[in-house]
ZAVOSE-907568 format. One line per 8 residues: number of its first residue (from 1); their letters; for each residue x, y, z of C-alpha. Coordinates in steps of 0.2 Angstrom, whole numbers. Last residue first. Example, Ala and Ser with C-alpha at 12.3 -4.5 7.8 and 13.67 -1.06 7.14 Angstrom:
REM ZAVOSE-907568
2) sa) 68,-5,36  62,-22,39
//
This chain:
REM ZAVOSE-907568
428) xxxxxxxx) 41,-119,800  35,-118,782  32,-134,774  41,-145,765  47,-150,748  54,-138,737  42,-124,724  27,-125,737
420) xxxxxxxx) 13,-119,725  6,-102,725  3,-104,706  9,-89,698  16,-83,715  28,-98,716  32,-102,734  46,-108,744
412) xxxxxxxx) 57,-90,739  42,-80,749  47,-87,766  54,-73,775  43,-63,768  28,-70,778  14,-80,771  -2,-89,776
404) xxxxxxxx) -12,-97,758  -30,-97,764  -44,-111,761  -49,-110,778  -40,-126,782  -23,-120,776  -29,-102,788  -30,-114,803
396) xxxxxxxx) -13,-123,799  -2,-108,796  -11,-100,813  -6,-114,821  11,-108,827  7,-94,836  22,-81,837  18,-77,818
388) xxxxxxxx) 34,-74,806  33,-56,800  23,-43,791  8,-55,787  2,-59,770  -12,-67,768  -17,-75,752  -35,-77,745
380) xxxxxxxx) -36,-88,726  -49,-78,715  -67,-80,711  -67,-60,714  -83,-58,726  -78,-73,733  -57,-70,736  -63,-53,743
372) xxxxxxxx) -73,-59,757  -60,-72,761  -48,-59,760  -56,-49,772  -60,-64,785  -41,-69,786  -34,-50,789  -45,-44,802
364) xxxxxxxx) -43,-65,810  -26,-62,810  -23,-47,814  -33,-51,831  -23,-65,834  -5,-54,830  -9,-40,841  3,-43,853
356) xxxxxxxx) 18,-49,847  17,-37,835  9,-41,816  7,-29,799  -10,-35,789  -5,-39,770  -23,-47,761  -21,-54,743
348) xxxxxxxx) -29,-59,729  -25,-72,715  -32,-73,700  -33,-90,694  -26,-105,681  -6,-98,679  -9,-81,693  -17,-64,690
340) xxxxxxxx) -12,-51,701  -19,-44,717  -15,-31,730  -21,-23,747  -40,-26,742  -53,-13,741  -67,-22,734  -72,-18,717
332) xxxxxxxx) -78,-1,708  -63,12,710  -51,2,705  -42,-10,718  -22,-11,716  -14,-23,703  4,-34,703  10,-40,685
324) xxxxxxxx) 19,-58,684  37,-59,677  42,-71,692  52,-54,698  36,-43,698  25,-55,711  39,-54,723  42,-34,721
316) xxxxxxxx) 23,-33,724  20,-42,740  37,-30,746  27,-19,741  14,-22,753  27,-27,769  37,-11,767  18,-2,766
308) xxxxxxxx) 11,-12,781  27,-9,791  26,10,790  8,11,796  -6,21,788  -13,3,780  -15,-3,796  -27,13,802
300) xxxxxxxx) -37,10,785  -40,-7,792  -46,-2,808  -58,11,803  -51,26,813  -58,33,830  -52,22,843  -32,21,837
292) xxxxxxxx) -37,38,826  -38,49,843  -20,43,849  -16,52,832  -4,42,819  16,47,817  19,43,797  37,33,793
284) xxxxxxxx) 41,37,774  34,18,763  23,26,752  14,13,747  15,9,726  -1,10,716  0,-3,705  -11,-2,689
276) xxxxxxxx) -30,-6,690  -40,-20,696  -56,-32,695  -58,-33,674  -39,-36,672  -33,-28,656  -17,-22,662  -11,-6,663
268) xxxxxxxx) 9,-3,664  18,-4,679  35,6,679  48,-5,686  47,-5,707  65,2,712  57,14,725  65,31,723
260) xxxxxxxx) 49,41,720  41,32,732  51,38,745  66,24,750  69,19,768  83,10,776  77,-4,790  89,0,807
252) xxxxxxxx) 102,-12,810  107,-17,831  120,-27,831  121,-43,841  137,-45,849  141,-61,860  150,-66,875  151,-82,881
244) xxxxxxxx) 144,-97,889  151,-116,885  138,-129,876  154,-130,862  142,-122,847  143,-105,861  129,-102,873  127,-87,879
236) xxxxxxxx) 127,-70,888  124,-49,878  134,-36,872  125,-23,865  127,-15,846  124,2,836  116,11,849  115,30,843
228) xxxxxxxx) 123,25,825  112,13,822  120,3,807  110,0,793  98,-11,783  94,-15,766  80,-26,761  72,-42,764
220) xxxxxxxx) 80,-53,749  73,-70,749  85,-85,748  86,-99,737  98,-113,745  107,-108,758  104,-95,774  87,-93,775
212) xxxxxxxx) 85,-76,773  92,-62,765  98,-45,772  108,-32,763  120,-22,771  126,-6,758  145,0,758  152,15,760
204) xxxxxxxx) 168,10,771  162,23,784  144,17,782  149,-2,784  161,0,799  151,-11,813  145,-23,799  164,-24,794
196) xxxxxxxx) 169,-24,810  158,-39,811  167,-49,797  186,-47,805  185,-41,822  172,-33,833  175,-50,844  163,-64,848
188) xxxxxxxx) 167,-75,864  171,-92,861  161,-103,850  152,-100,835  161,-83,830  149,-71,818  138,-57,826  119,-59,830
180) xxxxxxxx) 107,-49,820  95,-38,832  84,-29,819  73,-12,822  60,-4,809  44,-12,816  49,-16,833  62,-29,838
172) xxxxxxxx) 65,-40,824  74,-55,828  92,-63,825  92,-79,836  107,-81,847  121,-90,838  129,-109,844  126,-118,827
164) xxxxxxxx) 111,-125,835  106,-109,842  105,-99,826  95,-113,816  77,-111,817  80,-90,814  88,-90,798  95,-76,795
156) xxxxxxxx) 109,-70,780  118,-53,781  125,-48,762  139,-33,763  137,-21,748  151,-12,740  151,-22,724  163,-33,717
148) xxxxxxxx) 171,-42,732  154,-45,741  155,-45,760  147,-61,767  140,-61,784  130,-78,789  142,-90,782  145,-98,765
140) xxxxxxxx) 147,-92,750  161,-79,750  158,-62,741  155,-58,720  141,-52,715  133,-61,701  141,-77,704  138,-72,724
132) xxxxxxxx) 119,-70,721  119,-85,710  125,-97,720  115,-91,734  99,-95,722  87,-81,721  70,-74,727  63,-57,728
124) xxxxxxxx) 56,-49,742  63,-34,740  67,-33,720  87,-37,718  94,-26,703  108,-15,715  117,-4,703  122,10,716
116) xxxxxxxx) 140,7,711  141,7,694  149,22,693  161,17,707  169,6,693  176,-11,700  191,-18,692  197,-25,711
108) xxxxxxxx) 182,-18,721  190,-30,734  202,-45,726  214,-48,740  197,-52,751  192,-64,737  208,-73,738  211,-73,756
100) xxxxxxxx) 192,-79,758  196,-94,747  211,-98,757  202,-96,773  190,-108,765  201,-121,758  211,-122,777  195,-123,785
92) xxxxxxxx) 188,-137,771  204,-145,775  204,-145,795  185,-153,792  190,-166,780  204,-171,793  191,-172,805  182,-182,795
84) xxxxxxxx) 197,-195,791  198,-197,809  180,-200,814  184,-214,799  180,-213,779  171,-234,776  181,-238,760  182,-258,768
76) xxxxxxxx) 179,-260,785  192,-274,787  184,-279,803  203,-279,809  206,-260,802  219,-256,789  204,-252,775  193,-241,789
68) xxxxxxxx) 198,-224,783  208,-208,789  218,-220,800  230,-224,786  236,-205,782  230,-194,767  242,-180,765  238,-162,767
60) xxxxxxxx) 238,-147,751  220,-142,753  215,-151,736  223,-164,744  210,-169,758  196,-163,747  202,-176,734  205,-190,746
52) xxxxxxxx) 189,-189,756  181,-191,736  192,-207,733  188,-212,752  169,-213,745  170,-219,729  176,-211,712  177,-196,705
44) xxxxxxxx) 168,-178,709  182,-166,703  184,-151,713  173,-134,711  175,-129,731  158,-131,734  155,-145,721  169,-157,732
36) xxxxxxxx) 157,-152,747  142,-158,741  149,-173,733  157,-181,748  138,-178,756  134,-185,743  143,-202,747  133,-203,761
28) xxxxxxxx) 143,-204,779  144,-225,785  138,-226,804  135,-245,801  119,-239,794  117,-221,788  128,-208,793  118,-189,795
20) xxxxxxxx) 119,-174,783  116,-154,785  110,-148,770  127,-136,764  130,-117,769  147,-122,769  153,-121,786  137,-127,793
12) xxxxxxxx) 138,-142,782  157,-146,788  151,-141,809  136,-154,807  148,-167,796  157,-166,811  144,-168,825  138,-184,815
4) xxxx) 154,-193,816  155,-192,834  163,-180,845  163,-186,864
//
């Protein structure tokens, strides 16, 4: 049976929003009233059923006596029923389709194609989703989310979340190759509406650009494509409503700038008595020798892979949008992946690319390095790994090591000036 609970679920997931559970005597907090009123830029007044009220009318439904517990025999007060919720829920749909009408009616309306490779996100850079879509245009909530002013098309992941809002966990399957699950909660997907667009991004000229989490400040991870040899498989689940069904996951290929074409700003020289100016990785794809897997020095053998480089500048991307200056190793120090100098401390910095099978070994490669270099340098050591670890105590053994563990994915939770959390909680 649906409770009260289930439906603030489906409201928050609707909206992007921190999901929300009811307090005692299965009361719903007032800001979750609040959250949703802000989404849709309504007026926040009043109690409880005045703000139920608002949403209620602002999607042009009347409020009925059974949508709160005034009328009831334990005289419940401004208590909002199951009922009332599932009004709320019918008018943030109704709001949302007519939001989505409005923006859809609006595509590249006063948009100048010259402009149109103006894309100023730095991979691995963070920013608010409010922001990205005040800047950009596009609907705000959802996991795909066409922008109106620009011919990109943002995708957002977050992996912890997929199967309880009935998706199948988007995941990289080799170092250029991500599975991202279509839209639909329940019933089978169809290469309608927002996956066609994924489907049909290259014919429509637009760009797909990943971010992750979902809400809040996200990370930009880079733009993707559609493989046009395998673009999508169908594959068995679980729908929101427990009940099995078909589901697309497309198949996006990571798109590659040279060097030359990197979006990195001209670094200048810095005065730091341990590095010189960024040298930028070439991120082109290189074939290594079966003879180098047993002859090369294993760390130079990382650094030749494709995923090593993304991951590296993507270090330095991060560290350029908080205003901060990234360095490479000069001739005469240890030959660190990358440093910069934080509010109280340099900080150093050891990127290892990760499978699932050679993640441990990374690991402990990449863990002893930078502690060597943290000491030589009296700096702060981070590792950086290409992805999110398999093993989950890895975060906890480099936190007792004195190491700061990163991934991409999780860069916007961190300040690289002072490699503090910048919200509560830690990584999962």
């Amino acid at each position: 049976m649906e409770t009260k609970n289930d439906v603030m679920a489906e409201i928050c997931n609707l909206l992007s929003l921190e999901e929300y559970k009811t307090t005692v005597g299965s009361s719903v907090p007032r800001r979750f009233y609040s959250d949703v009123l802000d989404f849709f830029n309504l007026p926040d007044e009043g109690d409880a059923t005045h703000a139920a009220k608002s949403i209620i009318s602002a999607a042009g439904l009347d409020w009925k006596a059974e949508y709160d517990s005034s009328d009831s025999a334990s005289g419940g007060g401004g208590t909002v029923t199951l009922a009332g919720l599932r009004a709320i829920r019918q008018s943030v749909v109704m709001l949302l389709d007519e939001q989505e009408a409005e923006s859809s009616s609006n595509v590249f309306e006063g948009f100048d194609p010259a402009h149109e490779s103006e894309w100023t996100l730095l991979k691995g850079q963070p920013i608010r989703r409010k922001m990205l879509h005040d800047r950009y245009g596009g609907v705000r909530q959802g996991g795909i989310a066409p922008s109106n002013r620009t011919k990109n098309i943002f995708l957002f992941t977050e992996i912890n979340s997929n199967k309880q809002h009935g998706y199948e966990a988007d995941h990289w399957i080799d170092d250029e190759t991500f599975l991202y699950c279509g839209e639909g909660q329940a019933g089978n997907q169809s290469l309608t509406r927002y996956n066609y667009s994924i489907l049909n991004h290259k014919n429509e000229g637009r760009s797909l650009r990943l971010f992750s989490p979902v809400s809040g400040e996200v990370t930009y991870l880079g733009e993707l494509e559609i493989d046009d040899d395998h673009p999508y498989e169908w594959i068995k689940g679980f729908g929101r409503d427990g009940l099995l069904r078909e589901v697309v996951m497309f198949r996006l290929k990571r798109v590659i700038r040279s060097a030359e074409n990197s979006n990195i700003s001209e670094i200048s020289n810095t005065n730091f008595t341990f590095g010189s100016q960024y040298r930028l990785a070439d991120e082109l794809p290189r074939n290594v020798a079966q003879a180098e897997l047993f002859t090369t020095d294993p760390n130079l053998l990382d650094r030749a892979l494709q995923i090593h480089s993304l991951t590296q500048n993507m270090v330095a991307q991060w560290v350029l949008s908080h205003d901060l200056v990234p360095v490479s190793p000069s001739e005469e120090t240890c030959d660190f992946d990358i440093a910069w100098k934080g509010t109280a401390n340099p900080i150093v910095c050891e990127v290892k690319s990760i499978s699932d099978s050679n993640e441990r070994h990374q690991f402990r490669l990449g863990l002893g390095q930078v502690l060597e270099y943290a000491f030589h340098l009296e700096a702060l050591p981070v590792l950086v790994v290409s992805r999110k670890p398999i093993a989950s105590n890895l975060h906890k053994i480099a936190k007792n090591s004195g190491v700061l563990l990163l991934w991409p994915e999780i860069f916007s939770n961190y300040d690289p000036a002072t490699l503090q959390l910048i919200e509560e909680g830690a990584p999962n």
